[in-house]
TORFIMAR-104605 format. One record per atom (N, C-alpha, C, O): residue number from 0; residue in three letters; atom name; x, y, z. Coordinates in steps of 0.2 Angstrom, whole numbers. Example, Ala and Ser with C-alpha at 12.3 -4.5 7.8 and 13.67 -1.06 7.14 Angstrom:
<lumvo=0	nukol=Ala	pase=N	xx=66	yy=-28	zz=39>
<lumvo=0	nukol=Ala	pase=CA	xx=62	yy=-22	zz=39>
<lumvo=0	nukol=Ala	pase=C	xx=66	yy=-16	zz=39>
<lumvo=0	nukol=Ala	pase=O	xx=71	yy=-17	zz=42>
<lumvo=1	nukol=Ser	pase=N	xx=64	yy=-11	zz=35>
<lumvo=1	nukol=Ser	pase=CA	xx=68	yy=-5	zz=36>
<lumvo=1	nukol=Ser	pase=C	xx=64	yy=0	zz=39>
<lumvo=1	nukol=Ser	pase=O	xx=67	yy=6	zz=40>
END
This chain:
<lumvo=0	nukol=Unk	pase=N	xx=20	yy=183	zz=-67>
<lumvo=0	nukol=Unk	pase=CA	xx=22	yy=177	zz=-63>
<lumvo=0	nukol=Unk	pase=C	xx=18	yy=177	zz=-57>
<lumvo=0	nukol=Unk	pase=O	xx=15	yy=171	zz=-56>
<lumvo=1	nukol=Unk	pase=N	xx=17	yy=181	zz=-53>
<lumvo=1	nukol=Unk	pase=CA	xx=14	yy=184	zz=-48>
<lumvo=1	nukol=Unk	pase=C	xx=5	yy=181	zz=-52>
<lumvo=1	nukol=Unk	pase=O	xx=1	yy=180	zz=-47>
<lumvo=2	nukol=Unk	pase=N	xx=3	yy=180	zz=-54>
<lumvo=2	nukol=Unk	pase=CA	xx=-4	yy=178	zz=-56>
<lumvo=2	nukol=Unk	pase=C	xx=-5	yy=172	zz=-57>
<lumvo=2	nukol=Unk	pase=O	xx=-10	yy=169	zz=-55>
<lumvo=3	nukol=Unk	pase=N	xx=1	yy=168	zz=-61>
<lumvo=3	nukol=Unk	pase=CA	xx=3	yy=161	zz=-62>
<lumvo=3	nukol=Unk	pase=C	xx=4	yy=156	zz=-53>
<lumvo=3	nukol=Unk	pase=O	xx=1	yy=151	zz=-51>
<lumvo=4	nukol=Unk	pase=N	xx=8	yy=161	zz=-50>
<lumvo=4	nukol=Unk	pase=CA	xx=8	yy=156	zz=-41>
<lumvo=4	nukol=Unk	pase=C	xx=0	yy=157	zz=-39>
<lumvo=4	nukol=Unk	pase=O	xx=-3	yy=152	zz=-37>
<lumvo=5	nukol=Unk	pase=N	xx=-2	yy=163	zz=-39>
<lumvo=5	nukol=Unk	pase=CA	xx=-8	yy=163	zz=-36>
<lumvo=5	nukol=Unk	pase=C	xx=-13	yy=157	zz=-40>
<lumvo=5	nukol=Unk	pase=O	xx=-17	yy=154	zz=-36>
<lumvo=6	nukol=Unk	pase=N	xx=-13	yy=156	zz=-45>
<lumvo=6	nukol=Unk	pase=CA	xx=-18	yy=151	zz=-48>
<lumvo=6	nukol=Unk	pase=C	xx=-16	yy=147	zz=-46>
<lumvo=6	nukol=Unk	pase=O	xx=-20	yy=145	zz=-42>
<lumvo=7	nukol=Unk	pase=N	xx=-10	yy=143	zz=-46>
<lumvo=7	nukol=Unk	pase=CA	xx=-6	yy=135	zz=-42>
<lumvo=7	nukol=Unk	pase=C	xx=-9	yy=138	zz=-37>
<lumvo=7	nukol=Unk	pase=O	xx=-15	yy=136	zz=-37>
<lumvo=8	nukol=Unk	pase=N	xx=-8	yy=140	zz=-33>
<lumvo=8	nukol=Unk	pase=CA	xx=-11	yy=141	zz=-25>
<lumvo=8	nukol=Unk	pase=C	xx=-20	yy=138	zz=-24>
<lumvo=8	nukol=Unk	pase=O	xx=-22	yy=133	zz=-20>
<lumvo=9	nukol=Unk	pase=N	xx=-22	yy=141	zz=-27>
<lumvo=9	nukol=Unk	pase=CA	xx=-27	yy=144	zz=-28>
<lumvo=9	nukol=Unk	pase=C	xx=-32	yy=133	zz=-31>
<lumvo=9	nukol=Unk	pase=O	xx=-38	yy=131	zz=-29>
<lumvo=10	nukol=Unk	pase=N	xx=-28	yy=131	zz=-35>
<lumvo=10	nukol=Unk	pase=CA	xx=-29	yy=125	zz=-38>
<lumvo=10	nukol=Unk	pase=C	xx=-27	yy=122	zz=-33>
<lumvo=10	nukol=Unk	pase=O	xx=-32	yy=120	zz=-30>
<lumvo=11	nukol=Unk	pase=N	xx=-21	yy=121	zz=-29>
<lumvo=11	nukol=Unk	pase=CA	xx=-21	yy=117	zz=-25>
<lumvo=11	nukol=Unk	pase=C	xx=-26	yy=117	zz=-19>
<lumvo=11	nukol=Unk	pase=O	xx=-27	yy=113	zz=-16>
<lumvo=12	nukol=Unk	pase=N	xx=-28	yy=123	zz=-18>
<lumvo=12	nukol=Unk	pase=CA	xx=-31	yy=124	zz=-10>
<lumvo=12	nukol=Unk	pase=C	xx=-39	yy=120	zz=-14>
<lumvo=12	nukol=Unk	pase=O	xx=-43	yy=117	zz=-11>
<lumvo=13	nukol=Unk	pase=N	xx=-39	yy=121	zz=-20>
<lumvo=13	nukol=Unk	pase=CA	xx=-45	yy=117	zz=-21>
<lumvo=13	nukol=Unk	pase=C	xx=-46	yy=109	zz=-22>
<lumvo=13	nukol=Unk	pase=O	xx=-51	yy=105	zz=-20>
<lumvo=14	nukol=Unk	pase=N	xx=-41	yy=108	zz=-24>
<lumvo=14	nukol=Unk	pase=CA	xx=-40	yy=100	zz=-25>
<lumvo=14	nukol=Unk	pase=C	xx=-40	yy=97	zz=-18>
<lumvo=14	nukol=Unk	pase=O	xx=-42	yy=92	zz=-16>
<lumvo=15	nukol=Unk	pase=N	xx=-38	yy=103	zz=-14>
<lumvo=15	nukol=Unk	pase=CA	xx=-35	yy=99	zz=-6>
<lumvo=15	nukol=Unk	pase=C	xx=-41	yy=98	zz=-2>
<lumvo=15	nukol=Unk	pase=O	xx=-41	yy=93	zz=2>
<lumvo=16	nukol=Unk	pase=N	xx=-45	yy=102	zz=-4>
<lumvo=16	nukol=Unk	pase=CA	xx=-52	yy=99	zz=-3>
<lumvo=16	nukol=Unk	pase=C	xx=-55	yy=96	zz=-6>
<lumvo=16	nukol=Unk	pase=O	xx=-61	yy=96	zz=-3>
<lumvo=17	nukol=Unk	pase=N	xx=-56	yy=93	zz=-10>
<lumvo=17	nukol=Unk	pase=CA	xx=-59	yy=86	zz=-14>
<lumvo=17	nukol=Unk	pase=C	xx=-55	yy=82	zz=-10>
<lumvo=17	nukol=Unk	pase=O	xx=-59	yy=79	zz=-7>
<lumvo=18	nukol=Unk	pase=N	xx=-47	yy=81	zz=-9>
<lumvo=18	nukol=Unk	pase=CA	xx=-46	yy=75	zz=-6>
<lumvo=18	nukol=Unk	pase=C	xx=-50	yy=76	zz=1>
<lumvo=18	nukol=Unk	pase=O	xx=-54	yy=72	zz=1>
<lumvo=19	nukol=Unk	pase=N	xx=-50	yy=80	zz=5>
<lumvo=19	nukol=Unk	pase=CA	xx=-52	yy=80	zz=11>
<lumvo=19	nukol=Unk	pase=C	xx=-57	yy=75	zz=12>
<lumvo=19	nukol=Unk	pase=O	xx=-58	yy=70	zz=15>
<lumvo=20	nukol=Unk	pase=N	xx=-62	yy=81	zz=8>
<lumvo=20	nukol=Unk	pase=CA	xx=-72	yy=80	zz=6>
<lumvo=20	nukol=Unk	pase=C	xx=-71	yy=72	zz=3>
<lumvo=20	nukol=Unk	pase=O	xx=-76	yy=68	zz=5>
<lumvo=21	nukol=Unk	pase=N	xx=-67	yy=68	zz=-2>
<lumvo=21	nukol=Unk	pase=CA	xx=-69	yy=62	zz=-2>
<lumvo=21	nukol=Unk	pase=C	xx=-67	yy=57	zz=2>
<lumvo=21	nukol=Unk	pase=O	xx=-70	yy=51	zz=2>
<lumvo=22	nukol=Unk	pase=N	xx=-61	yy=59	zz=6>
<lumvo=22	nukol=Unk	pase=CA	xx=-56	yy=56	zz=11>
<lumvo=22	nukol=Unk	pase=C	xx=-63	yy=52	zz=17>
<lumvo=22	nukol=Unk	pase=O	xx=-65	yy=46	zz=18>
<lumvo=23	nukol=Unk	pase=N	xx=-65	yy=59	zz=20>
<lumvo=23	nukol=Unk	pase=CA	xx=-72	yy=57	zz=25>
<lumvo=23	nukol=Unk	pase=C	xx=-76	yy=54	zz=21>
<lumvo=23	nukol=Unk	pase=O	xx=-78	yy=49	zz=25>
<lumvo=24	nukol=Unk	pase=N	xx=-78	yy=54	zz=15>
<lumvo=24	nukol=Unk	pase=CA	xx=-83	yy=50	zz=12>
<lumvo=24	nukol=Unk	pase=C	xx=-80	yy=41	zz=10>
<lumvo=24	nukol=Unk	pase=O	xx=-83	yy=36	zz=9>
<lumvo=25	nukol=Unk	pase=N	xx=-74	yy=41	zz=11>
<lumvo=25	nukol=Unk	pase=CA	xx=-72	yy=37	zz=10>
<lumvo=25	nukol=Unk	pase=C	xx=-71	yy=32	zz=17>
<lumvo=25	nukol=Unk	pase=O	xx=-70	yy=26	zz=17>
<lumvo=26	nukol=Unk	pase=N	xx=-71	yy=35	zz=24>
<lumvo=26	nukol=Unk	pase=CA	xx=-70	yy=33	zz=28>
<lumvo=26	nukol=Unk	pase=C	xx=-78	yy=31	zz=30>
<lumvo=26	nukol=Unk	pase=O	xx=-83	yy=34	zz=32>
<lumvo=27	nukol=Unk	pase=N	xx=-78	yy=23	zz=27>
<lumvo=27	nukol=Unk	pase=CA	xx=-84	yy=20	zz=29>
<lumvo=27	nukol=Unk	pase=C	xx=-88	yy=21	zz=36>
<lumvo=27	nukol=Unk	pase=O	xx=-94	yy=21	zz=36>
<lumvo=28	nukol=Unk	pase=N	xx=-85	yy=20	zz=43>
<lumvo=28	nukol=Unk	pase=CA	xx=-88	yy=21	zz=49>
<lumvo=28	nukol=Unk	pase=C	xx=-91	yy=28	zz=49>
<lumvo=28	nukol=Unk	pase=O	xx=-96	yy=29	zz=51>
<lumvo=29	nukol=Unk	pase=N	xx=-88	yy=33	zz=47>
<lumvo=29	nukol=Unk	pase=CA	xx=-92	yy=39	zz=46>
<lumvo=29	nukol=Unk	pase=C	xx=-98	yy=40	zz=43>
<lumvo=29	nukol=Unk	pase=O	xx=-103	yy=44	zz=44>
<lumvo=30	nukol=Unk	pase=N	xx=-97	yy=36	zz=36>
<lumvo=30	nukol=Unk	pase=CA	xx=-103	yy=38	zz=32>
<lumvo=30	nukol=Unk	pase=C	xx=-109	yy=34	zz=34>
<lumvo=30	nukol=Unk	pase=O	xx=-114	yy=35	zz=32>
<lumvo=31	nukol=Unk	pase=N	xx=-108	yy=28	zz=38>
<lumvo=31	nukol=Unk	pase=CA	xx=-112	yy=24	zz=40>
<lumvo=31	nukol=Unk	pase=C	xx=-115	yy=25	zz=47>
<lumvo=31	nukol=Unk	pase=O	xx=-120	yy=22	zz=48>
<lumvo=32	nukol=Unk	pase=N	xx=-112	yy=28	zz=52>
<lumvo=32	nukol=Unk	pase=CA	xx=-113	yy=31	zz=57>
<lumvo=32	nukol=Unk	pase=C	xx=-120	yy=36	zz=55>
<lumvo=32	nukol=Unk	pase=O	xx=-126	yy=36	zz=57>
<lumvo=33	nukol=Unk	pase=N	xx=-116	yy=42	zz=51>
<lumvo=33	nukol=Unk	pase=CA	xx=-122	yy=47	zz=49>
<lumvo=33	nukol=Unk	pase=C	xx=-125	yy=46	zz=45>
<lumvo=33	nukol=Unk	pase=O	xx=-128	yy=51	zz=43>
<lumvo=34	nukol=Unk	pase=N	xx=-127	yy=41	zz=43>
<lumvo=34	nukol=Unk	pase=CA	xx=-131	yy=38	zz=37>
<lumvo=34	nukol=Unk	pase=C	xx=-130	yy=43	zz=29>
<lumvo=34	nukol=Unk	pase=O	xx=-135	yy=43	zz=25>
<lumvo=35	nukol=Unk	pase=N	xx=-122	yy=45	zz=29>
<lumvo=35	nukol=Unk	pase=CA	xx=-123	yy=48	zz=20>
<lumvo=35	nukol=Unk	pase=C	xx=-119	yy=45	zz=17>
<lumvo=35	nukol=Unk	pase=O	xx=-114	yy=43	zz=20>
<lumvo=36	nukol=Unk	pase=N	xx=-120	yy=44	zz=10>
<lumvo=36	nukol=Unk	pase=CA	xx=-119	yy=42	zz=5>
<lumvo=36	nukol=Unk	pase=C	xx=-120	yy=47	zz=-2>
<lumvo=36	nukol=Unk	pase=O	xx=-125	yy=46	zz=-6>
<lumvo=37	nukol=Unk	pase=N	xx=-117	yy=50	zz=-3>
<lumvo=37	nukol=Unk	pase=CA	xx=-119	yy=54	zz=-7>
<lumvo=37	nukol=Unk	pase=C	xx=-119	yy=50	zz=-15>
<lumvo=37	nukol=Unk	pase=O	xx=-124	yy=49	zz=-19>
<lumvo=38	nukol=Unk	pase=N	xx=-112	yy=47	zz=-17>
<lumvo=38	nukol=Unk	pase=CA	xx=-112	yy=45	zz=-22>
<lumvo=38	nukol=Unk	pase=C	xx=-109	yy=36	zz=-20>
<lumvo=38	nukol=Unk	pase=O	xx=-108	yy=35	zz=-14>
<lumvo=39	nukol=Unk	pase=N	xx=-109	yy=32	zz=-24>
<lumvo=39	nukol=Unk	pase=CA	xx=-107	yy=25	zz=-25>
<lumvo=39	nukol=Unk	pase=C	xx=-98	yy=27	zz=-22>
<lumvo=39	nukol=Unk	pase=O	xx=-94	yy=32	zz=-24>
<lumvo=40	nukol=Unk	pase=N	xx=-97	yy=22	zz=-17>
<lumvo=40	nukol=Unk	pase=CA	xx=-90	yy=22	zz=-16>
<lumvo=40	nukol=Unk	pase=C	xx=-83	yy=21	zz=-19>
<lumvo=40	nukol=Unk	pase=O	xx=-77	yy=22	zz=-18>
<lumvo=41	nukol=Unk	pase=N	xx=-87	yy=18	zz=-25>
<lumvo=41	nukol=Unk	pase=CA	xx=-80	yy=18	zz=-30>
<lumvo=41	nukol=Unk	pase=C	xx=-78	yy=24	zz=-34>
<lumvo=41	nukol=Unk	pase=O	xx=-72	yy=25	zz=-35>
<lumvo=42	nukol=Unk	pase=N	xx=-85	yy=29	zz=-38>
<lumvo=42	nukol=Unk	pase=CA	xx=-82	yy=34	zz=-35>
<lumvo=42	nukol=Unk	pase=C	xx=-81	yy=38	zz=-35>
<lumvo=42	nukol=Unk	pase=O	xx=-79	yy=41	zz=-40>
<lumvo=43	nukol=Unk	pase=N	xx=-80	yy=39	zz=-28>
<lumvo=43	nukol=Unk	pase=CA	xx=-78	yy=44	zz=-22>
<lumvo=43	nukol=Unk	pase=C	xx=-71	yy=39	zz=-22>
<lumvo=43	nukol=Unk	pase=O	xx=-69	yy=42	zz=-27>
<lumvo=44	nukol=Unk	pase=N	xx=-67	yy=35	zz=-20>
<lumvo=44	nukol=Unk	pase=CA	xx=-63	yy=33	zz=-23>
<lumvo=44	nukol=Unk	pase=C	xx=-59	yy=34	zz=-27>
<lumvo=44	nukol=Unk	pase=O	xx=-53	yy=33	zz=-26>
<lumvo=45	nukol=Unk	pase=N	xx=-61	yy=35	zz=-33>
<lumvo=45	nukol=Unk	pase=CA	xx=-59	yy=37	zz=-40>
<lumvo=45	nukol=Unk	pase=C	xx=-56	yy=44	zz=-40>
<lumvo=45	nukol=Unk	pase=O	xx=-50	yy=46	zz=-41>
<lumvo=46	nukol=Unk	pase=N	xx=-62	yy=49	zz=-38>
<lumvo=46	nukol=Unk	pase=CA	xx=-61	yy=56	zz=-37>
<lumvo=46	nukol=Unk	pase=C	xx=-57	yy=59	zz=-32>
<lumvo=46	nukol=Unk	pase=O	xx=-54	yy=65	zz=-32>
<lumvo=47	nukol=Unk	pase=N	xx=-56	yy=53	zz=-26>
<lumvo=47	nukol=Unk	pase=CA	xx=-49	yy=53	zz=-21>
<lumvo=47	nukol=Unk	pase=C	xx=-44	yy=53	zz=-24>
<lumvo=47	nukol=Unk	pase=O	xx=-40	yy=58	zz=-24>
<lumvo=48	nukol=Unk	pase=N	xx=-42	yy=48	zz=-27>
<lumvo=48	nukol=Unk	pase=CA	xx=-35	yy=46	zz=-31>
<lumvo=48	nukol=Unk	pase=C	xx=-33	yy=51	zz=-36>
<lumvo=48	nukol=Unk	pase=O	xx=-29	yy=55	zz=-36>
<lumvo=49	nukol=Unk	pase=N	xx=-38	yy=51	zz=-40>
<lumvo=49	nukol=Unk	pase=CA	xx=-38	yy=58	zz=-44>
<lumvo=49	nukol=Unk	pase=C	xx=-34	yy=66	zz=-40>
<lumvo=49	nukol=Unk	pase=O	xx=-28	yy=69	zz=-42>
<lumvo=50	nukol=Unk	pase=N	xx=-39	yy=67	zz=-35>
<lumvo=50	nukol=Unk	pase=CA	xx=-33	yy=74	zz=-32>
<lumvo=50	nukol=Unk	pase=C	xx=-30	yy=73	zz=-30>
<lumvo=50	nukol=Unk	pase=O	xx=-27	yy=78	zz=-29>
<lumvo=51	nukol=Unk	pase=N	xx=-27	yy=66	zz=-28>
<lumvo=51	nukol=Unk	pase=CA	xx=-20	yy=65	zz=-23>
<lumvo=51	nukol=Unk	pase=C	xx=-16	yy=68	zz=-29>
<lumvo=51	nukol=Unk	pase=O	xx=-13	yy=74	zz=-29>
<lumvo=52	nukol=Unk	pase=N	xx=-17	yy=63	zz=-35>
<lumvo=52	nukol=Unk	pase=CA	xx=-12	yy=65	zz=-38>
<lumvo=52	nukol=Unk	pase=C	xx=-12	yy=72	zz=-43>
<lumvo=52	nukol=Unk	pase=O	xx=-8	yy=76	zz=-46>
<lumvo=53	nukol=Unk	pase=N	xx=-16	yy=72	zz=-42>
<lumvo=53	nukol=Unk	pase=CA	xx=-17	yy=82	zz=-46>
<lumvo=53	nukol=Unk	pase=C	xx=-13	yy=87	zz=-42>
<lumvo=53	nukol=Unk	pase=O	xx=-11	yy=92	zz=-44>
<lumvo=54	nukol=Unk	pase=N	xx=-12	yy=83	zz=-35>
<lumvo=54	nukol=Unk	pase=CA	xx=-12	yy=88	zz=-27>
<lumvo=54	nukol=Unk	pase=C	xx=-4	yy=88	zz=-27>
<lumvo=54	nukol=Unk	pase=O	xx=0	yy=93	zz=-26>
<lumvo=55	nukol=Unk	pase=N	xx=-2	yy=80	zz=-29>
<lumvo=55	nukol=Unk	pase=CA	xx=5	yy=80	zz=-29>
<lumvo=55	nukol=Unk	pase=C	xx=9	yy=83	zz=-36>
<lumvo=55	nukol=Unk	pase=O	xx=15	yy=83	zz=-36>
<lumvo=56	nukol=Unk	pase=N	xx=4	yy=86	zz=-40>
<lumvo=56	nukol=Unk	pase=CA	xx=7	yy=87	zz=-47>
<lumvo=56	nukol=Unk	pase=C	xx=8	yy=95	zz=-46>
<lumvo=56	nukol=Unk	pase=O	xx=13	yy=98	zz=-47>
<lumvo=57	nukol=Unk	pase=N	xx=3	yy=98	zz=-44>
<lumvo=57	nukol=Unk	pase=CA	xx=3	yy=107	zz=-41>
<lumvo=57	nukol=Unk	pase=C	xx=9	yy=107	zz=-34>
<lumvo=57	nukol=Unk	pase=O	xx=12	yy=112	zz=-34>
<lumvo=58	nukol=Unk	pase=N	xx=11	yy=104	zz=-31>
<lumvo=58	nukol=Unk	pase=CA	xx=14	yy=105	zz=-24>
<lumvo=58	nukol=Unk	pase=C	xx=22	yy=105	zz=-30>
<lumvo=58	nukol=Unk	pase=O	xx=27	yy=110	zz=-30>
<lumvo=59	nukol=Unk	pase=N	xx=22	yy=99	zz=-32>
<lumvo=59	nukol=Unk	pase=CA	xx=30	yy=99	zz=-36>
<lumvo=59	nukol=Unk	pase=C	xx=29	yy=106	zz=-40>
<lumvo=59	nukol=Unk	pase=O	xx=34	yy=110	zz=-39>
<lumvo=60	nukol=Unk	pase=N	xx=23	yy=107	zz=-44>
<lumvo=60	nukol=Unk	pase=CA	xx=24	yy=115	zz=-49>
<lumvo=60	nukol=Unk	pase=C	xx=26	yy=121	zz=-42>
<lumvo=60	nukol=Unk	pase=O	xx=31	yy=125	zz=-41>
<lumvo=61	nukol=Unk	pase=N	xx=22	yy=121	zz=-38>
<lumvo=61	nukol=Unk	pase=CA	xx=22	yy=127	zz=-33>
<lumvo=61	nukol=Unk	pase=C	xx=32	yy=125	zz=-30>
<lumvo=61	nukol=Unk	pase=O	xx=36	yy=130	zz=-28>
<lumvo=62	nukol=Unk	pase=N	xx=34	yy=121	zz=-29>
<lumvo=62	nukol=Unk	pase=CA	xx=42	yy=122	zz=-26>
<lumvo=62	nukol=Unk	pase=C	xx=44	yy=123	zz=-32>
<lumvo=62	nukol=Unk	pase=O	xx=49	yy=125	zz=-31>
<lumvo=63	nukol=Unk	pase=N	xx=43	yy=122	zz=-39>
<lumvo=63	nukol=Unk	pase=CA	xx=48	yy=124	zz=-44>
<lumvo=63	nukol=Unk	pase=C	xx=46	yy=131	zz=-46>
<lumvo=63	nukol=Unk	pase=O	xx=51	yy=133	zz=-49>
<lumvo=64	nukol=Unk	pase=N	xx=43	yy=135	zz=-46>
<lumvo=64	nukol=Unk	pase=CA	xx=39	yy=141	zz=-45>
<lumvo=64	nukol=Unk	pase=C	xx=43	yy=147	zz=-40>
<lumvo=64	nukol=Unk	pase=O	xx=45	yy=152	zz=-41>
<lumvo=65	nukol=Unk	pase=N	xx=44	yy=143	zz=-34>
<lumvo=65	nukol=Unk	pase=CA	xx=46	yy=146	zz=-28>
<lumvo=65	nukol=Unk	pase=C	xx=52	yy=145	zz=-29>
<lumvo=65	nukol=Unk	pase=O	xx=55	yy=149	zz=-25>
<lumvo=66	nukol=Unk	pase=N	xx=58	yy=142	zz=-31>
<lumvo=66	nukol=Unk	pase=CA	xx=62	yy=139	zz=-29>
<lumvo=66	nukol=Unk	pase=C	xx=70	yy=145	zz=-28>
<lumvo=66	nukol=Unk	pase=O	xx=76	yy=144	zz=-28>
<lumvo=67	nukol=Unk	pase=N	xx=68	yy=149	zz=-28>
<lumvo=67	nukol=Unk	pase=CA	xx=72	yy=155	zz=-30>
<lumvo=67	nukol=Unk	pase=C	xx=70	yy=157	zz=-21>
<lumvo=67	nukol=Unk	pase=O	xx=74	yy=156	zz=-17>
<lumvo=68	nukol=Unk	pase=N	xx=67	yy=159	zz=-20>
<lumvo=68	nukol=Unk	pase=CA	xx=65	yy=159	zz=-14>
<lumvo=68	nukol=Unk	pase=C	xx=66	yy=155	zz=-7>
<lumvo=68	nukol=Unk	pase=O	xx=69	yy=157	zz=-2>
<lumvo=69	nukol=Unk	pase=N	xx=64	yy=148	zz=-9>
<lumvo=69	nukol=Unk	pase=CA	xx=66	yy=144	zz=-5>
<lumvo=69	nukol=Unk	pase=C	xx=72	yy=141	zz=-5>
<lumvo=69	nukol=Unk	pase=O	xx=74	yy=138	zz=0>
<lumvo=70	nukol=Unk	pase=N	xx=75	yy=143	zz=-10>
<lumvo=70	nukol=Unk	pase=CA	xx=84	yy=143	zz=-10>
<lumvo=70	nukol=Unk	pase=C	xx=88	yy=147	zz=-7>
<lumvo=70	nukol=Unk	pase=O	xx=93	yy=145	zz=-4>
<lumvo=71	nukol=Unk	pase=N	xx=86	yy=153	zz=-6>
<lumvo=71	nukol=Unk	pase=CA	xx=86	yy=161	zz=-4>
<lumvo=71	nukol=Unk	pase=C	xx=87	yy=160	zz=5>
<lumvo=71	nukol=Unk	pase=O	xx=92	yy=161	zz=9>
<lumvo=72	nukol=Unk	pase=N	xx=81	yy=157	zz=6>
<lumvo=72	nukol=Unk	pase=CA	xx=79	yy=154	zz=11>
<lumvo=72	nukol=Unk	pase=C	xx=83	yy=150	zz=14>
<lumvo=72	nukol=Unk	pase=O	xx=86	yy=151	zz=20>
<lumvo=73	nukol=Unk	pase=N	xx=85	yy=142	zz=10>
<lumvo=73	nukol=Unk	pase=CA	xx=89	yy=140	zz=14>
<lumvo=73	nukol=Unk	pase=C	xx=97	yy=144	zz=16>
<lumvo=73	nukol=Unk	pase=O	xx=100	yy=146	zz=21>
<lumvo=74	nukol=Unk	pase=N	xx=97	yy=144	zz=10>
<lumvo=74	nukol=Unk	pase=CA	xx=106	yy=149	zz=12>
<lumvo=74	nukol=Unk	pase=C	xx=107	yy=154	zz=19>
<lumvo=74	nukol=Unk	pase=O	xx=112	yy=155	zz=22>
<lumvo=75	nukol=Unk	pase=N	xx=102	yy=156	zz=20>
<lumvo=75	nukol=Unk	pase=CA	xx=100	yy=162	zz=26>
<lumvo=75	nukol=Unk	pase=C	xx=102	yy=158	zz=32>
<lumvo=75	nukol=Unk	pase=O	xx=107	yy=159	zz=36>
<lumvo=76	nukol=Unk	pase=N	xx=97	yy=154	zz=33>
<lumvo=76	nukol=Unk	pase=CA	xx=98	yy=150	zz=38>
<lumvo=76	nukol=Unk	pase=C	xx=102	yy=146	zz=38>
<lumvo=76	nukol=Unk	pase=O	xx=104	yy=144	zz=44>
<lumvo=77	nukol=Unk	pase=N	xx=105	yy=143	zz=34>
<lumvo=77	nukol=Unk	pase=CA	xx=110	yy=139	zz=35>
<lumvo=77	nukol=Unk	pase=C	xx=117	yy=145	zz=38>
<lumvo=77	nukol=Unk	pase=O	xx=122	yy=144	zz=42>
<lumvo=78	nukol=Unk	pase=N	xx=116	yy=151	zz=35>
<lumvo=78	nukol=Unk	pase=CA	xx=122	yy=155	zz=35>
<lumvo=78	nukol=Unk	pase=C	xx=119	yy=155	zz=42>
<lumvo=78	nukol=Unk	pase=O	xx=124	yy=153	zz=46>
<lumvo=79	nukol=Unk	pase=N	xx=114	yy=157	zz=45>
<lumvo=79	nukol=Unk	pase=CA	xx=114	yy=159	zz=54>
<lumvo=79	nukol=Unk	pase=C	xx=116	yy=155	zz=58>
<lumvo=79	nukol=Unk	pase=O	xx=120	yy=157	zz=63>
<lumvo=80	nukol=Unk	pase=N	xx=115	yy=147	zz=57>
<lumvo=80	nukol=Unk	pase=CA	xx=115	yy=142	zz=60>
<lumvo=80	nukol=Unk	pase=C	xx=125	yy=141	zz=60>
<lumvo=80	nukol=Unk	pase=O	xx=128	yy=140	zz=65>
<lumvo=81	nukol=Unk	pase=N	xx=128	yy=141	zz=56>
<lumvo=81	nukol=Unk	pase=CA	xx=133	yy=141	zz=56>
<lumvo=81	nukol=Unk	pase=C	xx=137	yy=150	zz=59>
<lumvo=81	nukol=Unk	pase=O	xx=143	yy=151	zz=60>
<lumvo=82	nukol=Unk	pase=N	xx=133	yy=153	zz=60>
<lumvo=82	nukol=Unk	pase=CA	xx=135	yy=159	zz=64>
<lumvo=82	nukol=Unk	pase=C	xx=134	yy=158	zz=71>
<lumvo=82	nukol=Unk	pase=O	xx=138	yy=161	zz=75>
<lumvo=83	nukol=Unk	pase=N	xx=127	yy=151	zz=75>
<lumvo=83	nukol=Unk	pase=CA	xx=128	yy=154	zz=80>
<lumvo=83	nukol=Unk	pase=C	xx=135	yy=148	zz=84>
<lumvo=83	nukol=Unk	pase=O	xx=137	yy=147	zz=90>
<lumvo=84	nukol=Unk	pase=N	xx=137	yy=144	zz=79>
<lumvo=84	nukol=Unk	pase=CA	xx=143	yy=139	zz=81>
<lumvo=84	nukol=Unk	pase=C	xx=149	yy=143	zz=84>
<lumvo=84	nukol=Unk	pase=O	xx=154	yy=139	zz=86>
END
C-alpha cells in the first residue's frame, strides 16, 4: 500500500508541474515579454486543462488513500479542542 501512495504522490507532484510549466506559458505578458513560445497556445492550453484535471483526479485518490489517517487526525484534535473548553 505504502508503494501505491508513493506513486499517487509521486504523479501528482508530476502533473503539478505541467500545470505550473503550462500555467506561465499560458500567461501571455510573460511569454511575450521574453519572447518564448515554445509550442502553439492552444496547446499549452489543452495540456493545462488536461493536468488540472488529472491533478484533481490524484488529490481525490490521495484523501481516499489517507483517509484512515486523516480521520485519526481529525478526531485527535477535535478531542484537544474540546479539552482546552
Amino acid at each position: 500500500m505504502q508503494v501505491v501512495k508513493w506513486g499517487v504522490d509521486l504523479a501528482m507532484g508530476i502533473v503539478f508541474l505541467f500545470s505550473v510549466v503550462t500555467g506561465f506559458f499560458k500567461f501571455t505578458l510573460l511569454t511575450r515579454t521574453l519572447g518564448i513560445g515554445i509550442m502553439p497556445s492552444a496547446r499549452v492550453s489543452e495540456i493545462h486543462d488536461w493536468a488540472g484535471i488529472t491533478l484533481g483526479f490524484l488529490v481525490l485518490l490521495h484523501l481516499f488513500l489517507n483517509r484512515t489517517w486523516i480521520l485519526s487526525m481529525t478526531r485527535k484534535v477535535y478531542a484537544g479542542m474540546r479539552e482546552m473548553k
